[in-house]
N, C-alpha and C positions, 0 to 999 in steps of 0.2 A: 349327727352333725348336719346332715343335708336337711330336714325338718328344722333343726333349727337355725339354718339360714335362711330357709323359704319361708319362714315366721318372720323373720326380724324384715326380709326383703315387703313383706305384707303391712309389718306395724310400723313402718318405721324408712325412712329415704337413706338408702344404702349407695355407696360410692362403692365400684363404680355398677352400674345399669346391669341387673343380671345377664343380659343376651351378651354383656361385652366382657366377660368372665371369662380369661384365659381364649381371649379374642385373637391373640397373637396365632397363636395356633389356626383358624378361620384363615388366617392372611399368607403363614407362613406353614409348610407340612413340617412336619418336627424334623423328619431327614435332612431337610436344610437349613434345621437351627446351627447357628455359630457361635452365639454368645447368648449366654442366660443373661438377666439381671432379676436376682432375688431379693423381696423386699423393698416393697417403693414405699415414699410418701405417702401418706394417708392423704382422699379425697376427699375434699372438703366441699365442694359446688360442681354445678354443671359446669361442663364444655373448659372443668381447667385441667391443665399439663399437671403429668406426673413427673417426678425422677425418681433416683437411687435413694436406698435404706439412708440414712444420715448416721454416720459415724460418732457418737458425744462422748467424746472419755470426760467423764467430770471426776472421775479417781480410780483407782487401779480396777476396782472391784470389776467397774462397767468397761474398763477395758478390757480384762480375762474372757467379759461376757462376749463384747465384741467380734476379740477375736478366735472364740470357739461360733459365733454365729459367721464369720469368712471362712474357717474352715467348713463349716456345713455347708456355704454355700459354692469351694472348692470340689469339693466332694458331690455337689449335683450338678455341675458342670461337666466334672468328669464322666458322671453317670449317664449323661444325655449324648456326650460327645464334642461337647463345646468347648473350645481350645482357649478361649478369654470370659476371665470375668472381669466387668465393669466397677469401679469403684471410686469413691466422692474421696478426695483425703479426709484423712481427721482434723477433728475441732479438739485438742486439750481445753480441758475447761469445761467444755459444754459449747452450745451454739450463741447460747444469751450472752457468752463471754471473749467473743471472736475478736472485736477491735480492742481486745487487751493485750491479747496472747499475741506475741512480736515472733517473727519471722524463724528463728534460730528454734525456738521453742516448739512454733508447728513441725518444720522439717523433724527435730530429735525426735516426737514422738510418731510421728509418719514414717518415720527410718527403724524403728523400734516395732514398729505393728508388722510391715513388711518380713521384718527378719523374723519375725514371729511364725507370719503363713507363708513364707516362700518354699520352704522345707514340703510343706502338704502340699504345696502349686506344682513344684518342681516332682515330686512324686505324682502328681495324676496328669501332668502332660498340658496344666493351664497355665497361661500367661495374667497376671495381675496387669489391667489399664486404667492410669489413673485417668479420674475423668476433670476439665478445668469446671471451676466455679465460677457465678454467676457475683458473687460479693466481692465490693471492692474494700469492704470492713477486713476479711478476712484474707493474711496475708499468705496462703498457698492460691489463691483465686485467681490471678493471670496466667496466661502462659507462657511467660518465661519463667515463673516460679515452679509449675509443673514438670517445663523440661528440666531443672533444675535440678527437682528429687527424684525424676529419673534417671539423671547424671548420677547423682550423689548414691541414688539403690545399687547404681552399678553390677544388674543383673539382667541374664538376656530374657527372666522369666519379669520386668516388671516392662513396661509399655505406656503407651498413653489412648484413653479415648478424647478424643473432640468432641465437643457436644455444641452443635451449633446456636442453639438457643443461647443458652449460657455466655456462648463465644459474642453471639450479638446484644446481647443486655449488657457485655462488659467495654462494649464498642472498639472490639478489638480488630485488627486488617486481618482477613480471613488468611490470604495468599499468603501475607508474613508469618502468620501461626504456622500455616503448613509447612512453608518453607524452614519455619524454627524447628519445626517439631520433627520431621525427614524420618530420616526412620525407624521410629520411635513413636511413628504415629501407625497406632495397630487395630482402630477399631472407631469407627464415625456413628455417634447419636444425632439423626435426624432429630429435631426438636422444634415443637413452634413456637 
């Protein structure tokens, strides 16, 4: 597997920059990791932002898939020691299908994925923090809809991440997020 990453890194402009390959680790000693996030966005150019794996239930099948890929990523949380993991809500539908899918229909199946992993959360000692979106297509994306279906999870194992990037492209008032979100707010994404 390493020969053939150092091949394609050779033939071919790989995202991201070999040297910055599990670079977190350089910045941060793993004894004081707190939160994983497994599975970002794929890199498509220099010098752009990553985030979180992207959620797309487009039908049950990718949902099942989904949510056996949260419990893996449950379960390497645990492994590591890390007491939260980060997470985008879901898209029903897919992502190409966000300014369809109406409010009631995102929360049911957000409220459906959670009851699904909370059970493996709650067995390894991790907290689920949703994290707010950056679209204003997509009606979980502000943060009042966040605190919303953390109201409505009504579990002390779901939480919420901030992500500030997100927070500012949605041009939302930082202080009033915080102060919405109080405490329920369990875990802060630097972001540029």
């Amino acid at each position: 597997l390493f020969a053939k990453v150092a091949d394609e890194y050779k033939t071919h402009t790989i995202f991201p920059p070999a040297d910055d390959v599990f670079n977190a680790f350089h910045l941060t000693p793993l004894k004081d990791v707190k939160v994983v996030i497994f599975g970002q966005d794929p890199y498509h150019g220099d010098h752009q932002a990553h985030g979180l794996w992207w959620m797309d239930e487009k039908d049950l099948e990718e949902r099942k898939k989904n949510v056996a890929f949260y419990k893996k990523q449950i379960l390497g949380c645990a492994l590591l020691g890390c007491p939260n993991l980060i997470i985008h809500p879901c898209n029903p539908g897919g992502w190409e299908l966000c300014e369809s899918v109406d409010r009631q229909t995102a929360i049911e199946a957000n409220l459906a994925v959670l009851q699904e992993i909370l059970p493996c959360a709650k067995e390894n000692g991790v907290t689920i923090c949703l994290e707010n979106l950056p679209f204003a297509a997509y009606s979980l994306s502000n943060t009042p809809d966040v605190k919303e279906l953390v109201r409505l999870a009504n579990d002390a194992n779901v939480k919420i991440c901030l992500d500030t990037g997100h927070h500012n492209a949605a041009e939302e008032d930082l202080y009033e997020t915080i102060v919405l979100f109080g405490d329920d707010l369990a875990a802060l994404h630097v972001h540029d």
